[in-house]
Backbone as ProteinMPNN parsed JSONL, in Angstrom:
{"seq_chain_A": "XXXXXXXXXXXXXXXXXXXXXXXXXXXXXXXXXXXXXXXXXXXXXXXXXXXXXXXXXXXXXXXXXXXXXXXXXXXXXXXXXXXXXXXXXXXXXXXXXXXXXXXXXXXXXXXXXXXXXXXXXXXXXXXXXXXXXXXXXXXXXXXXXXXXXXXXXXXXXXXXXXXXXXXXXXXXXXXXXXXXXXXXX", "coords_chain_A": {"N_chain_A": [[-24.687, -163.0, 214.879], [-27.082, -165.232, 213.674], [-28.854, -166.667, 215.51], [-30.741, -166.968, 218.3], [-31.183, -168.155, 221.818], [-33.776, -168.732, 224.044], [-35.633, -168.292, 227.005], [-35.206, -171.082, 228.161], [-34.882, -172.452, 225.91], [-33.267, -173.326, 222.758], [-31.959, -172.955, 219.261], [-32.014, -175.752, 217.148], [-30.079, -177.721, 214.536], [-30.047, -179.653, 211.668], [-27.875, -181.86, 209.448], [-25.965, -180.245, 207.379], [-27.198, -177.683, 207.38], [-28.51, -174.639, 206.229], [-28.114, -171.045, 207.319], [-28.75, -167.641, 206.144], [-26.97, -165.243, 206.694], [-28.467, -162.764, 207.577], [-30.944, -164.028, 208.833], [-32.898, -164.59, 211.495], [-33.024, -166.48, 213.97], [-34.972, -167.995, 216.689], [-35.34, -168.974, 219.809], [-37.24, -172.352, 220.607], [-36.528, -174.036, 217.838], [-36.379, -176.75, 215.472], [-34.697, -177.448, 212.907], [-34.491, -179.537, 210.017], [-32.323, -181.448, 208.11], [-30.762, -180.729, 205.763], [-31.708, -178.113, 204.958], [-32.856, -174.967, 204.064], [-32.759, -171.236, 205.649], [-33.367, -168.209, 204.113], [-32.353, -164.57, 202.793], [-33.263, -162.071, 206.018], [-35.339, -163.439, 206.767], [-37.747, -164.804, 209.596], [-37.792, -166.601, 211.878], [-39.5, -167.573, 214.605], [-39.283, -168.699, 217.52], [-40.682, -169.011, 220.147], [-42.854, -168.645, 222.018], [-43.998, -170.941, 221.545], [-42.858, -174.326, 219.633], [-41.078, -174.413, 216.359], [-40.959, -176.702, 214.107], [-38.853, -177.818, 211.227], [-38.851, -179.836, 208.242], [-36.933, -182.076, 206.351], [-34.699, -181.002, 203.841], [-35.974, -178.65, 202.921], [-36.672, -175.006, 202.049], [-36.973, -172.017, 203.161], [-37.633, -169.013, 202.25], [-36.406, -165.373, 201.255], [-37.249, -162.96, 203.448], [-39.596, -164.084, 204.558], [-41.691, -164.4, 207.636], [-42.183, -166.673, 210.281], [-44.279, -167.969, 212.648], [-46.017, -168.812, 215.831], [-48.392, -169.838, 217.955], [-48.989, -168.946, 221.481], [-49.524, -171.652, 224.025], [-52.67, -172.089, 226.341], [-55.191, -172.284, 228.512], [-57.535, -172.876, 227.349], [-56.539, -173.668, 224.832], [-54.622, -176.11, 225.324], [-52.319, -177.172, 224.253], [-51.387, -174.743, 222.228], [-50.642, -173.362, 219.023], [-47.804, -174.882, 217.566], [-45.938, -174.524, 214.917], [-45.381, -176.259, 212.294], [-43.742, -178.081, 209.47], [-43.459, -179.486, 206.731], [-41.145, -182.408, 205.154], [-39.004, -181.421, 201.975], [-40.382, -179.208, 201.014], [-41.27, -175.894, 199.864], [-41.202, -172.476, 200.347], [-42.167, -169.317, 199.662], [-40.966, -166.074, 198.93], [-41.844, -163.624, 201.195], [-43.62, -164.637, 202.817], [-45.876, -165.096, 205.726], [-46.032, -167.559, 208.135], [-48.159, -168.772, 210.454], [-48.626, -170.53, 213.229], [-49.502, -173.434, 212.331], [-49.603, -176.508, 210.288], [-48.209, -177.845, 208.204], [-47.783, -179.951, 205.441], [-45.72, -182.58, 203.411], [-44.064, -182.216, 200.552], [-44.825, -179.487, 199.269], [-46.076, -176.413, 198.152], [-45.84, -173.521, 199.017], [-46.594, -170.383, 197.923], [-45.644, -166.705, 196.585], [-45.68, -164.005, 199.392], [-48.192, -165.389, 200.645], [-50.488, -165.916, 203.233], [-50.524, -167.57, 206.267], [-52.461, -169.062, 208.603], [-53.631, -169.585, 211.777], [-53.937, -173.026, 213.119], [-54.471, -174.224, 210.443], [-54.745, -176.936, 208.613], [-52.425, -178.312, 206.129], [-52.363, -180.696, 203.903], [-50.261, -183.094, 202.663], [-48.365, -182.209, 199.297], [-49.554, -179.971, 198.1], [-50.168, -176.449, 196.609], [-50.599, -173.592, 197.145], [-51.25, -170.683, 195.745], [-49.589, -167.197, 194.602], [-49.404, -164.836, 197.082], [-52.117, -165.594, 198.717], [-54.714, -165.982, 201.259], [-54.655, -168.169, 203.524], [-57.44, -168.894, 205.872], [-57.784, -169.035, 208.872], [-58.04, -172.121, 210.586], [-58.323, -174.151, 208.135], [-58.705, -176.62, 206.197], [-56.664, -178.077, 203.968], [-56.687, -180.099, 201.244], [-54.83, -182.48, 199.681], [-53.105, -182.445, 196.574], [-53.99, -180.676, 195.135], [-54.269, -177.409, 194.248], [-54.42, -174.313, 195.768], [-55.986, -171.214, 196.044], [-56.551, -167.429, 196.097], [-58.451, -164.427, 198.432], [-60.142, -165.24, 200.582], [-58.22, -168.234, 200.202], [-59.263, -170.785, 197.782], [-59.92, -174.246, 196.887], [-58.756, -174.405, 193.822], [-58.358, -176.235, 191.734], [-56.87, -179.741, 190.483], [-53.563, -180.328, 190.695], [-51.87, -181.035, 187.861], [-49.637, -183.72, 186.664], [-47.23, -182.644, 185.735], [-47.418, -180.233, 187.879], [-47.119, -181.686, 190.062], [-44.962, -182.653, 189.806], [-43.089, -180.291, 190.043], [-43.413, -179.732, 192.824], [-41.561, -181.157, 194.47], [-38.792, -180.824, 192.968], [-38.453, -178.059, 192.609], [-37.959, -177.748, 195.743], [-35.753, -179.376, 195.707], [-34.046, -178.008, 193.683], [-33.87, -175.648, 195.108], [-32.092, -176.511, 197.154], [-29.611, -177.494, 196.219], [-28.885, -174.798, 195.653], [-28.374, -173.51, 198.236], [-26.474, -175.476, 198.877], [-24.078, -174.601, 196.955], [-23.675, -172.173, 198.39], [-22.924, -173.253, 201.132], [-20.374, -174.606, 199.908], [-19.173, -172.308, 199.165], [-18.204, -170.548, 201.225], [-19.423, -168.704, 202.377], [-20.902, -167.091, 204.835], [-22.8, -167.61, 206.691], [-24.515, -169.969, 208.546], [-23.535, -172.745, 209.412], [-25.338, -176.576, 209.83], [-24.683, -179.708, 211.455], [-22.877, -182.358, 209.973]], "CA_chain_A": [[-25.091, -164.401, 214.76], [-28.533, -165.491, 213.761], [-29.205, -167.678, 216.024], [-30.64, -166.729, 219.612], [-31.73, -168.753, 222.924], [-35.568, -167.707, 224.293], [-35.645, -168.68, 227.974], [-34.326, -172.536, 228.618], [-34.983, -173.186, 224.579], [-32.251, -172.965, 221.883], [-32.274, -173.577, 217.639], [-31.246, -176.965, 216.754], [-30.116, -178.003, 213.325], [-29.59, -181.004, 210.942], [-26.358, -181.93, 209.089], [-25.858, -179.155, 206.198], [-28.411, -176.735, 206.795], [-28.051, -173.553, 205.984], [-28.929, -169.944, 207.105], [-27.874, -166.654, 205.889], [-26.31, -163.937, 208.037], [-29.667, -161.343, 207.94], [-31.954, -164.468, 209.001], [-32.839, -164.879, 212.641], [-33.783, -168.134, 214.262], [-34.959, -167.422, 217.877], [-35.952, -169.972, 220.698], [-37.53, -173.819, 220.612], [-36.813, -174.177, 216.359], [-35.245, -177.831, 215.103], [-34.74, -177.588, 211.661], [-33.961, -180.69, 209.593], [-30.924, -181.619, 207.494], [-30.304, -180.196, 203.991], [-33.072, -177.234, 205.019], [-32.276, -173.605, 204.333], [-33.201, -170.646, 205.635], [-32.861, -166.957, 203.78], [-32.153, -163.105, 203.859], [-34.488, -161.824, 206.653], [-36.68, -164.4, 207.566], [-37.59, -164.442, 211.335], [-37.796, -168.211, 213.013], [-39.888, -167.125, 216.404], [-39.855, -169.988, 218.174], [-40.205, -168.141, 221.923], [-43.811, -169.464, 223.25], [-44.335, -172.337, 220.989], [-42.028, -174.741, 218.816], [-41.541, -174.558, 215.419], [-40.117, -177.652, 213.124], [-38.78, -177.636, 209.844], [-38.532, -180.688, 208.069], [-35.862, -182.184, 205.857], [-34.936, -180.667, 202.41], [-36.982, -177.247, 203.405], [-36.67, -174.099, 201.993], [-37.907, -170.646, 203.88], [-37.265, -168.255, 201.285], [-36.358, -164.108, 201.946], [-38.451, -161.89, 204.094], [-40.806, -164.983, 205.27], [-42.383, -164.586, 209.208], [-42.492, -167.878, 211.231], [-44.196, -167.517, 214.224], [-46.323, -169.587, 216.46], [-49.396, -168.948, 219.624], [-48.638, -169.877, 223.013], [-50.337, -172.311, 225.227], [-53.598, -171.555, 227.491], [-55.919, -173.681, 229.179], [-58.586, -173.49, 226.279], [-55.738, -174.864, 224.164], [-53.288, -176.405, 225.826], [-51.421, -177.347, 223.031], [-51.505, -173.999, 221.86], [-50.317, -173.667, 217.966], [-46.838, -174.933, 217.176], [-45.465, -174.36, 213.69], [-44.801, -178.028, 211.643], [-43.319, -178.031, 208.052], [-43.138, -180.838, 206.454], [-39.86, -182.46, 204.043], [-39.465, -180.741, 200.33], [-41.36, -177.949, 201.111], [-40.893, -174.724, 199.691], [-41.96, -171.391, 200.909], [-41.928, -168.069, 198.764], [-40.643, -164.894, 199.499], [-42.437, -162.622, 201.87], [-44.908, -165.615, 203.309], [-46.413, -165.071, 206.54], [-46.507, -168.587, 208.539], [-48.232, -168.284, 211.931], [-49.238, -171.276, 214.222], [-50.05, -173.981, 210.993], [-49.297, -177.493, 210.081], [-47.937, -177.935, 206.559], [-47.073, -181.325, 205.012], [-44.513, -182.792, 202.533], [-43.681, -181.857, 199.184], [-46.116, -178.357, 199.489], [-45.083, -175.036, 197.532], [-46.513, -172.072, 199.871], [-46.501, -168.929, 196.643], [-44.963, -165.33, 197.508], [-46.943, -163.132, 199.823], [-49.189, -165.749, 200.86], [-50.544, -165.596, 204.712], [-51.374, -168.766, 206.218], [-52.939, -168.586, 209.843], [-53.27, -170.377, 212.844], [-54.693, -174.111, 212.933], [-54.405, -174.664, 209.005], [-53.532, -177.854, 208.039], [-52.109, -178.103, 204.852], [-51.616, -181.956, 203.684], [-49.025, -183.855, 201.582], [-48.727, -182.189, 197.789], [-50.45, -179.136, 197.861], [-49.511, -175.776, 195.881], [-50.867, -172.718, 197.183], [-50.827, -169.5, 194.84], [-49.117, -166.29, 195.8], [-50.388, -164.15, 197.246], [-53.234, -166.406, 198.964], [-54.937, -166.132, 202.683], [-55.887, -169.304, 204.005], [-58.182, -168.748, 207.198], [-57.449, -169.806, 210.368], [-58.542, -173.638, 210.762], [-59.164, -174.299, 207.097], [-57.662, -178.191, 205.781], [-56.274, -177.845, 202.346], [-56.44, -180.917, 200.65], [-53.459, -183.252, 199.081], [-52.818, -183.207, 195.305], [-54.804, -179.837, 194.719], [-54.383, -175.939, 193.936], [-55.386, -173.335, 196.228], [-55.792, -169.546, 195.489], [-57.65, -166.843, 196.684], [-58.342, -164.409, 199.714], [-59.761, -166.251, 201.296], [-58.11, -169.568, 199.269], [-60.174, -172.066, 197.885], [-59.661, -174.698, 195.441], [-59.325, -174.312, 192.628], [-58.563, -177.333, 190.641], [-56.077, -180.452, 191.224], [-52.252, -180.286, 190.201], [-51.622, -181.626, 186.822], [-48.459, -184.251, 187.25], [-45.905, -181.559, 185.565], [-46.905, -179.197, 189.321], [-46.798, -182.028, 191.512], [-43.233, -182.923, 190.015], [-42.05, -179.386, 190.327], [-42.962, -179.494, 193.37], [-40.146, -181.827, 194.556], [-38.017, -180.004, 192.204], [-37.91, -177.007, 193.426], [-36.973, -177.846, 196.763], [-34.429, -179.836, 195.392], [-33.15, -176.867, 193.299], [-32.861, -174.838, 196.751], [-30.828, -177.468, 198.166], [-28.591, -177.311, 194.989], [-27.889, -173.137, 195.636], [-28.043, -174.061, 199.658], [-24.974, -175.859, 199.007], [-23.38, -173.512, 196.715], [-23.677, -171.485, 199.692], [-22.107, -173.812, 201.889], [-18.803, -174.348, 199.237], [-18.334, -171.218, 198.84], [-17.538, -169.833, 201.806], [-20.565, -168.11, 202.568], [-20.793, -166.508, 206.675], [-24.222, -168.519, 206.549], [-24.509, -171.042, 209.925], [-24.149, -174.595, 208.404], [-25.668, -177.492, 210.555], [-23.901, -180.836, 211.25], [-21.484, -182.053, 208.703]], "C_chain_A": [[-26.607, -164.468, 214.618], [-29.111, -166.137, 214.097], [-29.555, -167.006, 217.971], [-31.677, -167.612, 220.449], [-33.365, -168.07, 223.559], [-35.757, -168.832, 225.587], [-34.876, -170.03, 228.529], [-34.248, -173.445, 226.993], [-33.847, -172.62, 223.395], [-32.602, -173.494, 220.487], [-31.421, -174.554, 217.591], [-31.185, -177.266, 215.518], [-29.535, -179.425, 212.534], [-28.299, -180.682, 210.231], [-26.736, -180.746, 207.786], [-26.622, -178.541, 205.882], [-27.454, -175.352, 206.883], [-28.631, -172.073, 206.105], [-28.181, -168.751, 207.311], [-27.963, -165.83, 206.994], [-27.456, -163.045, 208.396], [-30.572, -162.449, 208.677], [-32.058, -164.239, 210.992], [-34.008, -165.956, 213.366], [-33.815, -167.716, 216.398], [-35.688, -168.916, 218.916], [-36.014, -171.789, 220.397], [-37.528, -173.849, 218.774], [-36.286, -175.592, 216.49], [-35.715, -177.421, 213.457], [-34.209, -178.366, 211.003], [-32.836, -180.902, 208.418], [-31.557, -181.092, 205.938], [-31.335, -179.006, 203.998], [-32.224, -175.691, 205.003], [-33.56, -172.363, 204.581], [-32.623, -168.97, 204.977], [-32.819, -165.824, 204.176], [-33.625, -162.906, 204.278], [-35.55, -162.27, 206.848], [-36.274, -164.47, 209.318], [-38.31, -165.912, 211.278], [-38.262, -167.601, 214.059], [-40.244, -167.811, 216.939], [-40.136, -169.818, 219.843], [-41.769, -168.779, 222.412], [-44.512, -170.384, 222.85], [-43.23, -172.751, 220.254], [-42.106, -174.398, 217.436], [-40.756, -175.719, 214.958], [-40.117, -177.752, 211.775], [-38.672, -178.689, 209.466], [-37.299, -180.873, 207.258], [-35.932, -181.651, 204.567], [-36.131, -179.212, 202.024], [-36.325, -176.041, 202.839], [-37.381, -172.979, 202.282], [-37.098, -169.77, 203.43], [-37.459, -166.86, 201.69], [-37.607, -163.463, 202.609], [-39.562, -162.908, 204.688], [-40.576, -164.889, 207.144], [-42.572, -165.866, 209.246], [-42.546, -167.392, 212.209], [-45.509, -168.417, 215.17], [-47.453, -168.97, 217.876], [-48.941, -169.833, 220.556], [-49.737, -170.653, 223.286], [-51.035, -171.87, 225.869], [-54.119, -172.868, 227.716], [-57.326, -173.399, 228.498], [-57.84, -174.35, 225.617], [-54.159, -174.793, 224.39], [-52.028, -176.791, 224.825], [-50.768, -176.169, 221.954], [-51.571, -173.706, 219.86], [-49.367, -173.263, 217.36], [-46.848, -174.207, 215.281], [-44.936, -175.429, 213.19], [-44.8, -177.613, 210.256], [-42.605, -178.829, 207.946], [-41.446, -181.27, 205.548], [-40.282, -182.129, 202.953], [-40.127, -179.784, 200.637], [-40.664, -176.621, 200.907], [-41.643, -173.594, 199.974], [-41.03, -170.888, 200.482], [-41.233, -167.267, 199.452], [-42.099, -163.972, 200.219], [-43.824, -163.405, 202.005], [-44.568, -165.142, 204.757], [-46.535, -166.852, 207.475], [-46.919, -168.824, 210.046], [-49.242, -170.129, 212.582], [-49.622, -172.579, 213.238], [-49.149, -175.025, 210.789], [-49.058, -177.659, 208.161], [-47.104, -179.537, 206.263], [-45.977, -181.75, 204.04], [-44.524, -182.18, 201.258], [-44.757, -180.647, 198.866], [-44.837, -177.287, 198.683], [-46.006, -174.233, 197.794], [-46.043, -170.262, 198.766], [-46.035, -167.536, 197.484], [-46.317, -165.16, 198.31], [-48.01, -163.811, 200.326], [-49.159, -165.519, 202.585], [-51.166, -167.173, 205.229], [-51.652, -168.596, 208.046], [-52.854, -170.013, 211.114], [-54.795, -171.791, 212.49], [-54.746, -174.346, 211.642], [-53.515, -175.947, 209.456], [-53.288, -178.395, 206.665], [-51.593, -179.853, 204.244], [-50.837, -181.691, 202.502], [-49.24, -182.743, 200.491], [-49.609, -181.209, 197.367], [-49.617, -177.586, 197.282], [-50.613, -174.532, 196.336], [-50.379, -170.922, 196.498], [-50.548, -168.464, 195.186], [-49.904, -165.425, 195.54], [-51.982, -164.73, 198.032], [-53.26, -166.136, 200.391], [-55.763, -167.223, 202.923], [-56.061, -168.921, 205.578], [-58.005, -169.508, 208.164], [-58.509, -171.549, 210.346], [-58.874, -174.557, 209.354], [-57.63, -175.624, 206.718], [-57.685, -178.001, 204.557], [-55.881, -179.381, 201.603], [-55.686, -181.669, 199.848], [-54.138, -183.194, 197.289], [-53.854, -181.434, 194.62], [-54.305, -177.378, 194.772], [-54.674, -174.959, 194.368], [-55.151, -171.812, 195.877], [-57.257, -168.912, 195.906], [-57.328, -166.223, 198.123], [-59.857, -164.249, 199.985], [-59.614, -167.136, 200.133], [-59.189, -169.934, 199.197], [-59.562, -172.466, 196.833], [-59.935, -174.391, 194.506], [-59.069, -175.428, 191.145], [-57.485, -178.106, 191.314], [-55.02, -180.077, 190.343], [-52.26, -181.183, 189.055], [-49.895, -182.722, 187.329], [-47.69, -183.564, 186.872], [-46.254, -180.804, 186.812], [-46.359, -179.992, 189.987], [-45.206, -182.577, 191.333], [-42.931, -181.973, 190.079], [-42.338, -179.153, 192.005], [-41.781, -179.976, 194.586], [-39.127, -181.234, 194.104], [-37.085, -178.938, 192.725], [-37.474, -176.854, 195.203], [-35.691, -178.38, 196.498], [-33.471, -178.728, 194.42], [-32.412, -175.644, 195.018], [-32.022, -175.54, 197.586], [-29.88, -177.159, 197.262], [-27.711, -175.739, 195.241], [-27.745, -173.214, 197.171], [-26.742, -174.348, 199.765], [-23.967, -175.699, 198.29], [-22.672, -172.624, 197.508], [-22.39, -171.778, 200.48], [-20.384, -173.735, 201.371], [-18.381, -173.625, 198.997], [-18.224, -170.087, 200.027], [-18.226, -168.568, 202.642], [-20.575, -167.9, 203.911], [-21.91, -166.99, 207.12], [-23.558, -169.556, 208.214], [-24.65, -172.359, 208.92], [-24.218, -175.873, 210.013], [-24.898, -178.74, 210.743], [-22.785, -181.257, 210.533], [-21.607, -181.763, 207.281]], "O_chain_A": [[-27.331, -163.819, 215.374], [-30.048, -166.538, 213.406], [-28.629, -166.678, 218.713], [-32.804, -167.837, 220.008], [-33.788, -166.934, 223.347], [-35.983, -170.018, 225.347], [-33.954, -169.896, 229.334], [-33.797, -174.576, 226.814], [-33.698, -171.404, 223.275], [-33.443, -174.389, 220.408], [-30.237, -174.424, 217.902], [-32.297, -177.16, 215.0], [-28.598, -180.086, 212.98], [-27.711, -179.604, 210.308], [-27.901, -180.575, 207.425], [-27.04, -178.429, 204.729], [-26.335, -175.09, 207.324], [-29.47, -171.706, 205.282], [-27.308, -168.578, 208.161], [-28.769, -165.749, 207.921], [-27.44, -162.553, 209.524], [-31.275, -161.795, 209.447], [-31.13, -163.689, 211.585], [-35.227, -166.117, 213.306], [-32.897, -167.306, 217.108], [-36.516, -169.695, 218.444], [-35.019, -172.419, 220.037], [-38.653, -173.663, 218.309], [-35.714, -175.822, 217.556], [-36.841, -177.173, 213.026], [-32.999, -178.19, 211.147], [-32.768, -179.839, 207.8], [-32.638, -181.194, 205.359], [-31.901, -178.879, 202.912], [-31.266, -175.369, 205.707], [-34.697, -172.336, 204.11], [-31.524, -168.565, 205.358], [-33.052, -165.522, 205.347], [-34.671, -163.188, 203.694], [-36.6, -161.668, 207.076], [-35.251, -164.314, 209.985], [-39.32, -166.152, 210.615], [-37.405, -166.935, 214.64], [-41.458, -167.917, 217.113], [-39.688, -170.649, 220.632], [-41.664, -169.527, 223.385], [-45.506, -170.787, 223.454], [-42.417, -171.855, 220.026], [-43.231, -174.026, 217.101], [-39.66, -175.753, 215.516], [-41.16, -177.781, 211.121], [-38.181, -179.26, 210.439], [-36.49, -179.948, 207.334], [-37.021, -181.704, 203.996], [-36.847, -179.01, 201.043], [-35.151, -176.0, 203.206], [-38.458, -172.846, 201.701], [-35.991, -169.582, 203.933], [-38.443, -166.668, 202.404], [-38.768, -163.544, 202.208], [-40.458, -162.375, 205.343], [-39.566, -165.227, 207.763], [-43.14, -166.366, 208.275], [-41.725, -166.698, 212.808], [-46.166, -168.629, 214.151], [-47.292, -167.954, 218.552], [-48.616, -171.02, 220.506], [-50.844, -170.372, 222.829], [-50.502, -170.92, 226.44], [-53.786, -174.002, 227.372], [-58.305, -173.728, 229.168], [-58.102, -175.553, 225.597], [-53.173, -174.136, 224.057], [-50.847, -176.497, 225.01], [-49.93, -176.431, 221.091], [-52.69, -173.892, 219.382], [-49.282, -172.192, 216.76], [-47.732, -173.554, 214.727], [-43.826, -175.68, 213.658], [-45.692, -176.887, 209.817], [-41.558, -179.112, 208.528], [-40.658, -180.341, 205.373], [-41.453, -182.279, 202.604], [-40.844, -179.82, 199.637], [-39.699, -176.249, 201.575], [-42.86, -173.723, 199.84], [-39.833, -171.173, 200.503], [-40.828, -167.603, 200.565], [-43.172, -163.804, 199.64], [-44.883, -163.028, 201.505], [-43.427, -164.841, 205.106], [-47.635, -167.303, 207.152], [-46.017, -169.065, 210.848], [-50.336, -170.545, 212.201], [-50.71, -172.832, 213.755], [-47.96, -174.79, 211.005], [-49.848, -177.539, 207.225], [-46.104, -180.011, 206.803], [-45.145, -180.845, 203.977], [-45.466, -181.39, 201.186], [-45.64, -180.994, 198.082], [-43.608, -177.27, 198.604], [-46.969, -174.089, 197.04], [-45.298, -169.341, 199.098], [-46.071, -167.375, 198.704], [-47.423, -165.684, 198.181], [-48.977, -163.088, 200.567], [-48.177, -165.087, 203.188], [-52.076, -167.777, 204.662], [-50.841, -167.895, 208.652], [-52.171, -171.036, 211.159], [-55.916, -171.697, 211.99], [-55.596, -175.236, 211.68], [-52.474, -176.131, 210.087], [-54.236, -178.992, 206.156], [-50.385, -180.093, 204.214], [-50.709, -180.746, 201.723], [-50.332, -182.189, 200.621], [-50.377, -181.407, 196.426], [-48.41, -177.554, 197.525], [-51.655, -174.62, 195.688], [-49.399, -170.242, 196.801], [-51.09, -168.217, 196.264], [-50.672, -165.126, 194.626], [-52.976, -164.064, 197.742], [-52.179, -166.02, 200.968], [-56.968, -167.378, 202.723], [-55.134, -168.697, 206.357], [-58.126, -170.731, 208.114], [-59.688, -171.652, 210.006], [-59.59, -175.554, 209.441], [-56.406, -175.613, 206.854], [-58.75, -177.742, 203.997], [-54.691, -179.669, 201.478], [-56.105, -181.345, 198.736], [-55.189, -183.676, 196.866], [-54.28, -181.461, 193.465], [-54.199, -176.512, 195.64], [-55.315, -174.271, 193.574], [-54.074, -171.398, 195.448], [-58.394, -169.372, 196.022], [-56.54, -166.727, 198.923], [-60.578, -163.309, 199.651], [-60.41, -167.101, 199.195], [-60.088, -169.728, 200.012], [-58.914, -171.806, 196.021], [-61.063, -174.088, 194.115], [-59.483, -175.357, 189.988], [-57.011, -177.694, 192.373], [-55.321, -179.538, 189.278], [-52.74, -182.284, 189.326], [-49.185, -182.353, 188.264], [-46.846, -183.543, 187.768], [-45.152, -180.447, 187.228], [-45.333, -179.694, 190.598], [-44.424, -182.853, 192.243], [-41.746, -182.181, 190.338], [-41.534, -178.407, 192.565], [-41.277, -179.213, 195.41], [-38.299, -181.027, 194.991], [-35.907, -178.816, 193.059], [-36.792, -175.957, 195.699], [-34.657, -177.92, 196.982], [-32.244, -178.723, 194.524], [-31.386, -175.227, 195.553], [-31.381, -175.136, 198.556], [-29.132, -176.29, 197.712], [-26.509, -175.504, 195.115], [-26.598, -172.853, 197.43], [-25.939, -173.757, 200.487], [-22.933, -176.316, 198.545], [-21.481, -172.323, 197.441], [-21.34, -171.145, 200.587], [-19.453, -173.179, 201.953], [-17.233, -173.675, 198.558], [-18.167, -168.887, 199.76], [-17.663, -167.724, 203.34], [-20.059, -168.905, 204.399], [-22.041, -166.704, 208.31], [-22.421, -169.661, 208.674], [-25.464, -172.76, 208.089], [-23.398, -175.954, 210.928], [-24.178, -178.806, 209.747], [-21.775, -180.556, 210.473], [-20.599, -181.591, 206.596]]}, "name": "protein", "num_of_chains": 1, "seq": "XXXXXXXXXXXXXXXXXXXXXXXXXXXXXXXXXXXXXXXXXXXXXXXXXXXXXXXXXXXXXXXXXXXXXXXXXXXXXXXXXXXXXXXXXXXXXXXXXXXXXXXXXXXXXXXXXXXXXXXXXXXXXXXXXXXXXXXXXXXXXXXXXXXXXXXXXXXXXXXXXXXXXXXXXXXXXXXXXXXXXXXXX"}
């Protein structure tokens, strides 16, 4: 099962999500309806939360993982991902705020305290630096990222798109019978 408990915290899920048999979802996660997760991604939700939003894809081999709490920062740094959001294969996501309709590129690393607004398209392969705000409607690339220009309206409609295509093979998934965990109804 890919799903395990982490002290008094368990994974919670929305109606028809979906995650394959290699993934593993560990501790305080909620993940939101129509959201999938793939082969060998690790959910580590054990000394902070993470939340997925609705219509989410966390695509093979991607790390989620999160810093605990101290008493510099009590709040420590959860893991938030916004609705529509797609994330590549073999992304890194550690401690980092990501907003709606975002497309996180393969291989990219994104660090602790990033916050990533609404509508943003990071290129794979990219390291954004711990604390660094990535601006809505714009392009980043680079290690370390930086802008590099704004989204033409053909990116910022794919990137709606393509989450909505991973919902589309998500629930392929689901009808066919797939050993995948499905959420709600």
């Amino acid at each position: 099962m890919p799903t395990s408990s982490y002290l008094n915290t368990a994974p919670q899920f929305g109606a028809r999500t979906y995650l394959h048999p290699s993934c593993q979802v560990i501790g305080d996660v909620l993940i939101g309806d129509d959201s999938s997760i793939w082969c060998h991604t690790v959910l580590r939700g054990d000394v902070n939360r993470i939340v997925i939003g609705h219509c989410t894809n966390i695509q093979d081999l991607t790390m989620c993982h999160v810093s605990h709490k101290s008493a510099d920062k009590p709040e420590g740094s959860p893991l938030i991902i916004g609705d529509y959001v797609t994330v590549g294969h073999s992304v890194i996501l550690h401690g980092c705020t990501i907003g709606n309709e975002c497309l996180i590129g393969m291989g990219s690393i994104v660090m602790d305290d990033v916050v990533i607004h609404d509508r943003v398209m990071v290129g794979a392969g990219s390291l954004i630096s711990p604390g660094k705000v990535l601006e809505s409607g714009m392009l980043y690339m680079g290690r370390p990222a930086k802008a590099v220009r704004a989204l033409t309206e053909k990116e910022l409609a794919y990137l709606r798109y393509s989450a909505e295509h991973y919902m589309r093979v998500k629930n392929n998934y689901l009808r066919g019978g797939e050993q995948g965990k499905a959420g709600g109804g």
